[in-house]
N, CA, C and O atoms as a printed pandas DataFrame, in Angstrom:
     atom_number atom_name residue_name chain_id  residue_number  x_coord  y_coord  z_coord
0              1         N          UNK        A               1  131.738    5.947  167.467
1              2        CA          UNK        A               1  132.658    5.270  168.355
2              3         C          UNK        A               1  133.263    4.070  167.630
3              4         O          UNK        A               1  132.450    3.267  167.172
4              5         N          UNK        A               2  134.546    3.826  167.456
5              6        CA          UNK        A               2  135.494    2.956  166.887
6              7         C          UNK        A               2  135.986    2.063  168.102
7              8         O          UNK        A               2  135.933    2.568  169.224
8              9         N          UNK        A               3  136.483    0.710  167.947
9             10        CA          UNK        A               3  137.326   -0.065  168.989
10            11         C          UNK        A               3  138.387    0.420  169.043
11            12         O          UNK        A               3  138.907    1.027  168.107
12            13         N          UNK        A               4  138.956    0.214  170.285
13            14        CA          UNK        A               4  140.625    1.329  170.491
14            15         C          UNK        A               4  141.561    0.312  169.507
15            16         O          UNK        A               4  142.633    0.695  169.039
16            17         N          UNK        A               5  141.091   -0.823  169.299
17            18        CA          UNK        A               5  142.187   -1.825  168.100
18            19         C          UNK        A               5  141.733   -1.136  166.712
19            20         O          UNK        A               5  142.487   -1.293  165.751
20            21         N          UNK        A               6  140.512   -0.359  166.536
21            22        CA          UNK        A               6  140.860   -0.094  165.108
22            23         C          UNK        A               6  141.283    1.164  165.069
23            24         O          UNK        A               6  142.011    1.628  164.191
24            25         N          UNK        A               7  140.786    1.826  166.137
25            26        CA          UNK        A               7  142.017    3.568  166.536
26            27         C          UNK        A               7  143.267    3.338  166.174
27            28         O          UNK        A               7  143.889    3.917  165.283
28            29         N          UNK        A               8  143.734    2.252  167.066
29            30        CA          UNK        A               8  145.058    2.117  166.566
30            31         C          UNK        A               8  145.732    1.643  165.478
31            32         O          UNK        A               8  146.857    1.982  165.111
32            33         N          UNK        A               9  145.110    0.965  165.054
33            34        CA          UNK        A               9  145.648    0.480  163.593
34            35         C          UNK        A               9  145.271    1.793  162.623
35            36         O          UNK        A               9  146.097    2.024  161.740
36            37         N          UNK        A              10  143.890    2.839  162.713
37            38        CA          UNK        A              10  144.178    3.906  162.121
38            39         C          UNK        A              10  145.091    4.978  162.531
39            40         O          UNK        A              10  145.206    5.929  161.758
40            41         N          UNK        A              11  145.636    4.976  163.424
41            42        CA          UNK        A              11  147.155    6.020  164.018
42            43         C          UNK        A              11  147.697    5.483  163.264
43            44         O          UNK        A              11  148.069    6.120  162.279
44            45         N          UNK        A              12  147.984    4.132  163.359
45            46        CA          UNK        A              12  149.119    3.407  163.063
46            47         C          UNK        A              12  149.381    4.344  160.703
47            48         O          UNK        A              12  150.251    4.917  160.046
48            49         N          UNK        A              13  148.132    3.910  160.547
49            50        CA          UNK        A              13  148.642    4.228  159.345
50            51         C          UNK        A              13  148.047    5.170  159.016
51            52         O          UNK        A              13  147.319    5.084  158.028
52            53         N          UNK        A              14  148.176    6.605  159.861
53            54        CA          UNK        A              14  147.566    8.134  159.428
54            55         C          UNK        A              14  149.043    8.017  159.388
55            56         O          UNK        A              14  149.316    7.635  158.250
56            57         N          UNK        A              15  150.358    8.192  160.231
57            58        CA          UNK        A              15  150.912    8.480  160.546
58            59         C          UNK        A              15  150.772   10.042  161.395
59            60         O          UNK        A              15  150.080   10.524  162.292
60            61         N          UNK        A              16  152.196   10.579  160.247
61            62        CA          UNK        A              16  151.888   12.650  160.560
62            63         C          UNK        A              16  151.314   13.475  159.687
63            64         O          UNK        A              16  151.189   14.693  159.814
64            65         N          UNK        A              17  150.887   12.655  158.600
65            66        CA          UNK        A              17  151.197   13.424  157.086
66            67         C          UNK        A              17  149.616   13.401  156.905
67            68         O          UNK        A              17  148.982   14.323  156.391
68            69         N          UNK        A              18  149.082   12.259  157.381
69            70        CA          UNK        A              18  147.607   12.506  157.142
70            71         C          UNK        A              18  146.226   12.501  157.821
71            72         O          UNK        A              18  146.520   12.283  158.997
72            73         N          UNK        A              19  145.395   12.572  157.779
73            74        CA          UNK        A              19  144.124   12.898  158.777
74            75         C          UNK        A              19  143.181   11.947  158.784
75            76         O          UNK        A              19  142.745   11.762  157.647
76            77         N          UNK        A              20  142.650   11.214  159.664
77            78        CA          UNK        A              20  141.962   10.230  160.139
78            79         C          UNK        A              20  140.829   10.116  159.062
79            80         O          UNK        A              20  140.279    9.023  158.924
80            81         N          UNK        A              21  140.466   11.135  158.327
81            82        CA          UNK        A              21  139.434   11.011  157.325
82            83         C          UNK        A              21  140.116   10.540  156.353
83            84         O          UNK        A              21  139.924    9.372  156.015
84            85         N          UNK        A              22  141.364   11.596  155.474
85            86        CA          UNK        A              22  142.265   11.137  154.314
86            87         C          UNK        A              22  142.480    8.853  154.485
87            88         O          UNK        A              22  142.242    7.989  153.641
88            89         N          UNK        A              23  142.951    8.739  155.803
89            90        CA          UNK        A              23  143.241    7.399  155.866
90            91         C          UNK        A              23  142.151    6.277  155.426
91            92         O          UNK        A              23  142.368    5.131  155.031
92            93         N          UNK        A              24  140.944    6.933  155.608
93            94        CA          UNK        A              24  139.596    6.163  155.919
94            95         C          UNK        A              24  138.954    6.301  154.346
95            96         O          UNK        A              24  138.278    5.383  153.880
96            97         N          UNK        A              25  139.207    7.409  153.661
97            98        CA          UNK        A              25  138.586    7.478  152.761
98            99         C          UNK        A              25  139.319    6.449  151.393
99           100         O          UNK        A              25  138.697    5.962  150.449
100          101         N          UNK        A              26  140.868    6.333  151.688
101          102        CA          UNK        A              26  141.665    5.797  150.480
102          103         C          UNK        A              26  141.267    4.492  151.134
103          104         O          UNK        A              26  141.326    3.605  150.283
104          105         N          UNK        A              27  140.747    3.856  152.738
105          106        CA          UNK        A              27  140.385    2.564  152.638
106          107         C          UNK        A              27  139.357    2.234  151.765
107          108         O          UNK        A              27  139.368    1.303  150.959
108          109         N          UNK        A              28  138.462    3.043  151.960
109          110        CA          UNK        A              28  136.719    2.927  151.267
110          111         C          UNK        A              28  137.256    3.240  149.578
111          112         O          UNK        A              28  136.693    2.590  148.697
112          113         N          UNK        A              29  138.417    4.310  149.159
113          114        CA          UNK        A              29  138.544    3.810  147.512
114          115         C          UNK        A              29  138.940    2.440  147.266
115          116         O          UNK        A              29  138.399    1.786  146.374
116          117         N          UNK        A              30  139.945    1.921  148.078
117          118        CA          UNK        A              30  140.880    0.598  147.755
118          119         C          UNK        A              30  139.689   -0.602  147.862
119          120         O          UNK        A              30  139.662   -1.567  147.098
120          121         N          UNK        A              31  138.760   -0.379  148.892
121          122        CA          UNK        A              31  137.652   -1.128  148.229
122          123         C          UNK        A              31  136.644   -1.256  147.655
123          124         O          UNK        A              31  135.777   -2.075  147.959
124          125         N          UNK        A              32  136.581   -0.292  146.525
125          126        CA          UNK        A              32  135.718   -0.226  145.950
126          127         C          UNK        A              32  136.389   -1.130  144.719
127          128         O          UNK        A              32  137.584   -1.087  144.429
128          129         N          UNK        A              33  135.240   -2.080  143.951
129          130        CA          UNK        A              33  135.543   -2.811  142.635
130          131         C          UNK        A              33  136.663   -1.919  141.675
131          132         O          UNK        A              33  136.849   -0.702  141.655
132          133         N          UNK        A              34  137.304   -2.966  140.924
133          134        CA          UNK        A              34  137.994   -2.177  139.894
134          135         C          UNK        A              34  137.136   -1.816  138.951
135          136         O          UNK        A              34  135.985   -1.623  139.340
136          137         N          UNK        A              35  137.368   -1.663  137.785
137          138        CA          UNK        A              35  136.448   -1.772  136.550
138          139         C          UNK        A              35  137.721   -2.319  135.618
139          140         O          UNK        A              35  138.717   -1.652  135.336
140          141         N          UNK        A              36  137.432   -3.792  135.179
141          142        CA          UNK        A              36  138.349   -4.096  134.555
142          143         C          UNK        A              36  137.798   -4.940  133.487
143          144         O          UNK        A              36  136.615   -5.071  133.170
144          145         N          UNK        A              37  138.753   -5.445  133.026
145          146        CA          UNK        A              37  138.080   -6.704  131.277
146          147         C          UNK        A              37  137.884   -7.780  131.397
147          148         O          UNK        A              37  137.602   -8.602  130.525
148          149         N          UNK        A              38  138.081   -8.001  133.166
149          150        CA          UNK        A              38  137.667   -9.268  134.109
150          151         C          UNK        A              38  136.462   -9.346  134.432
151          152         O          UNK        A              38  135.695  -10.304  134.536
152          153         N          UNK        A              39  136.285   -7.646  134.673
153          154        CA          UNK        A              39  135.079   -7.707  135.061
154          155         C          UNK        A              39  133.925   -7.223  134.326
155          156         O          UNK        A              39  132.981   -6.713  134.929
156          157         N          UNK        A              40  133.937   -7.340  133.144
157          158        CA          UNK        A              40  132.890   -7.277  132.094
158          159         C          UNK        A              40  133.273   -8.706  131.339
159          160         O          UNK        A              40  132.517   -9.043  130.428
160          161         N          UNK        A              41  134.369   -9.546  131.650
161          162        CA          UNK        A              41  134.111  -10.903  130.776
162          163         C          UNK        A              41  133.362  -11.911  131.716
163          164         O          UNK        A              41  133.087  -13.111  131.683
164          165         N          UNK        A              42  133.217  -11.144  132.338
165          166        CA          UNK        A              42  132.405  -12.442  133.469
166          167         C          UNK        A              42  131.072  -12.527  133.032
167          168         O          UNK        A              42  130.369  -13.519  133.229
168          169         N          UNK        A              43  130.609  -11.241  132.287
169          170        CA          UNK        A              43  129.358  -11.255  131.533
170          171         C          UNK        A              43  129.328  -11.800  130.265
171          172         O          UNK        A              43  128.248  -12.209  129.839
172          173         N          UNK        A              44  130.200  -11.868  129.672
173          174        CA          UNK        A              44  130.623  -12.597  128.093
174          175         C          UNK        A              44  129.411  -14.146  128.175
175          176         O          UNK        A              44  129.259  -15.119  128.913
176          177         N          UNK        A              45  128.614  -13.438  126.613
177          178        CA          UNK        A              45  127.690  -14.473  126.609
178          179         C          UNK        A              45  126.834  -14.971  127.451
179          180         O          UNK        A              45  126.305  -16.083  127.481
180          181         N          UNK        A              46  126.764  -14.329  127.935
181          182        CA          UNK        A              46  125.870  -14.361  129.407
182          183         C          UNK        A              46  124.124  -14.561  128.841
183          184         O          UNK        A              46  123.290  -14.936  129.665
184          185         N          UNK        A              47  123.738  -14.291  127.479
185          186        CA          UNK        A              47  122.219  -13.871  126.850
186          187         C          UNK        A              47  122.379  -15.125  126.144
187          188         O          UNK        A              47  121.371  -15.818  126.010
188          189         N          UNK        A              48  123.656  -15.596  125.595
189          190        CA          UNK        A              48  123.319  -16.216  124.480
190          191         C          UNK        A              48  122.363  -17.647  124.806
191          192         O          UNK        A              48  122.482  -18.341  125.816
192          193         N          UNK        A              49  121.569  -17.841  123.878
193          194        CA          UNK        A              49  120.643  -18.529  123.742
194          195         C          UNK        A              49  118.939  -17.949  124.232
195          196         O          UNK        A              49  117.900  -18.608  124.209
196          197         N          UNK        A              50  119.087  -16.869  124.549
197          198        CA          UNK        A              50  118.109  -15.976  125.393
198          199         C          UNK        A              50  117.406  -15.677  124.003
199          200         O          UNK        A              50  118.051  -15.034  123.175
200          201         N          UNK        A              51  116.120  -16.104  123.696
201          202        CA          UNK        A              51  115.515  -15.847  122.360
202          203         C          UNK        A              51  115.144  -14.264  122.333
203          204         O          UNK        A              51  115.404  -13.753  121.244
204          205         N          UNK        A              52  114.583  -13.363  123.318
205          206        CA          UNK        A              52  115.072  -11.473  122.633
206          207         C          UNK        A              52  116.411  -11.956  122.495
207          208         O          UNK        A              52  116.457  -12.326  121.322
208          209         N          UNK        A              53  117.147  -12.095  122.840
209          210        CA          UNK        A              53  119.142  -11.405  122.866
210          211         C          UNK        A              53  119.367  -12.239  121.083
211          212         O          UNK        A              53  120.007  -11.813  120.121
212          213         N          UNK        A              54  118.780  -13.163  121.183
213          214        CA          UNK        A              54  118.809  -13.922  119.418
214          215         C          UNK        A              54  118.464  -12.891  118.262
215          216         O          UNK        A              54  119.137  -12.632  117.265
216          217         N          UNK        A              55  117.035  -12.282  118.719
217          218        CA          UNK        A              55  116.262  -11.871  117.510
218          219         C          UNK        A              55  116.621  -10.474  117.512
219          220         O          UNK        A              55  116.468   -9.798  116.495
220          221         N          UNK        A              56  117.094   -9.984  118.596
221          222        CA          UNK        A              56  118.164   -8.480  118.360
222          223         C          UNK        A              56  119.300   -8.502  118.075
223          224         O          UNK        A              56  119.777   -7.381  117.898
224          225         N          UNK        A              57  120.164   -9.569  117.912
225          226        CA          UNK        A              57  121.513   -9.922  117.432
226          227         C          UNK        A              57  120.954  -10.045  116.324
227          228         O          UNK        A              57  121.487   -9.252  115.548
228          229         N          UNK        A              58  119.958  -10.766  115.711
229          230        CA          UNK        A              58  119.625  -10.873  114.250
230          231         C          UNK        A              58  119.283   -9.609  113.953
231          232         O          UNK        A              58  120.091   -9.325  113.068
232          233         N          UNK        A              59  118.606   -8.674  114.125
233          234        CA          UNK        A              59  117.956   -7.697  113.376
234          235         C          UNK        A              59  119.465   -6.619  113.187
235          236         O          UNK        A              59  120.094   -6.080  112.276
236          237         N          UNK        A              60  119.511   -6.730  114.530
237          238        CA          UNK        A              60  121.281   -5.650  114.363
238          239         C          UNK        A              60  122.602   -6.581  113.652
239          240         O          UNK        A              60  123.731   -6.144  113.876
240          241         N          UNK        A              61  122.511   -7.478  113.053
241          242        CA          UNK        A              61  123.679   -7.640  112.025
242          243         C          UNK        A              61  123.166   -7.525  111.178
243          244         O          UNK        A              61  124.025   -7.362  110.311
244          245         N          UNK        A              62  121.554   -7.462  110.435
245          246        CA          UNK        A              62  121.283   -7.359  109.129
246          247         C          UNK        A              62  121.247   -5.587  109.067
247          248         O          UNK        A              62  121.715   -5.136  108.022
248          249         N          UNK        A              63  120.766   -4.608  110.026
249          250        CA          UNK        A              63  121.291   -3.808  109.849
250          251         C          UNK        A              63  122.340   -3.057  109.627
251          252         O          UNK        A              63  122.479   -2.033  108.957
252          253         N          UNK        A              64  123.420   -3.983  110.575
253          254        CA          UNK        A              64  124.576   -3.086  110.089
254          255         C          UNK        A              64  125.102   -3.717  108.758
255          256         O          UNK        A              64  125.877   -3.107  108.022
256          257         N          UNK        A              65  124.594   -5.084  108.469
257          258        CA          UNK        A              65  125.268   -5.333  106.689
258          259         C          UNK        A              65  124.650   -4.307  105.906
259          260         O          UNK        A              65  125.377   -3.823  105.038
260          261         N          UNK        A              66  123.385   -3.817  106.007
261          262        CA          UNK        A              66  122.430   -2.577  105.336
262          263         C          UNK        A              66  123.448   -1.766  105.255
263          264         O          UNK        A              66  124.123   -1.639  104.233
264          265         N          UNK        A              67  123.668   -1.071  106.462
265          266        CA          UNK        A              67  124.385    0.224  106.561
266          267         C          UNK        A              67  125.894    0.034  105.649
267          268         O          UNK        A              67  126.145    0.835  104.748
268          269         N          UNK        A              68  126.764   -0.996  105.955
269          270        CA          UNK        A              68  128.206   -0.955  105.405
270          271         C          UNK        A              68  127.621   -1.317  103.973
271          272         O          UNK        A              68  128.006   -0.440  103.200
272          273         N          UNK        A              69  127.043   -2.018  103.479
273          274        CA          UNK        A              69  126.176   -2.045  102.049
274          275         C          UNK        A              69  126.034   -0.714  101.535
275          276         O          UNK        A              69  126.373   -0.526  100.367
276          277         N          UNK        A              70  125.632    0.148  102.150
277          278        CA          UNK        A              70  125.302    1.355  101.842
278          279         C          UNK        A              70  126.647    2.721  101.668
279          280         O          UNK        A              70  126.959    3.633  100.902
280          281         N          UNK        A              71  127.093    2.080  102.943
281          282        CA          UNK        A              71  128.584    2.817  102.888
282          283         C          UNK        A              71  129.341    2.702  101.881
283          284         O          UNK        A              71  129.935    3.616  101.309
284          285         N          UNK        A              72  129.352    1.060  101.508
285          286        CA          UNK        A              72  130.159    0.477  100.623
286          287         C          UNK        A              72  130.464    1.692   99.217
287          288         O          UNK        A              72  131.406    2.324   98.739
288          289         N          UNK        A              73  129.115    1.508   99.009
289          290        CA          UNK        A              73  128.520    1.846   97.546
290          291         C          UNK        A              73  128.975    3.187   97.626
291          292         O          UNK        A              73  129.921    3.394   96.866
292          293         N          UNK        A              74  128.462    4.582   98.582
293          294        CA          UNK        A              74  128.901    6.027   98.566
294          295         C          UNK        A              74  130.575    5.984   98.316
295          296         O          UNK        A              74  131.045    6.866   97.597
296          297         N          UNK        A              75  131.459    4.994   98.885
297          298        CA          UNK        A              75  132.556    5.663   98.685
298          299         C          UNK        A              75  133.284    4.740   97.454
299          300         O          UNK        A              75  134.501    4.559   97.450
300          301         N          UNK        A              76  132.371    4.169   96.393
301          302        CA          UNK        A              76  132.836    3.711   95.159
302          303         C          UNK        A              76  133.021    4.531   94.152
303          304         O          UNK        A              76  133.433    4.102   93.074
């Protein structure tokens, strides 16, 4: 059971073309989060100073200098 004010505001914008579900469902997409570069910079640095997030940033840049070290050399 819906209020007859939100019946009507869903008539209002089914119109003819679409079905009380179609209307309801593009509400529930339109609010769902975007996924955007807003919304992963809001996490930006978010660890830093976090001593794991330090000592795995350290171990994974000396690895990947290993690896391009290594690369380096195969394609000399």
């Amino acid at each position: 059971m819906i209020a007859d004010r939100v019946y009507e505001e869903l008539k209002r914008a089914k119109g003819s073309d679409k079905s009380f579900s179609e209307v309801i469902a593009e509400a529930l997409e339109a609010s769902k989060p975007k996924k955007t570069i807003a919304g992963v910079l809001k996490y930006a640095g978010i660890l830093k100073g976090d001593t794991e997030y330090d000592e795995l940033m350290k171990w994974s840049r000396k690895r990947w200098k290993e690896w391009q070290d290594r690369s380096w050399k195969k394609s000399v």
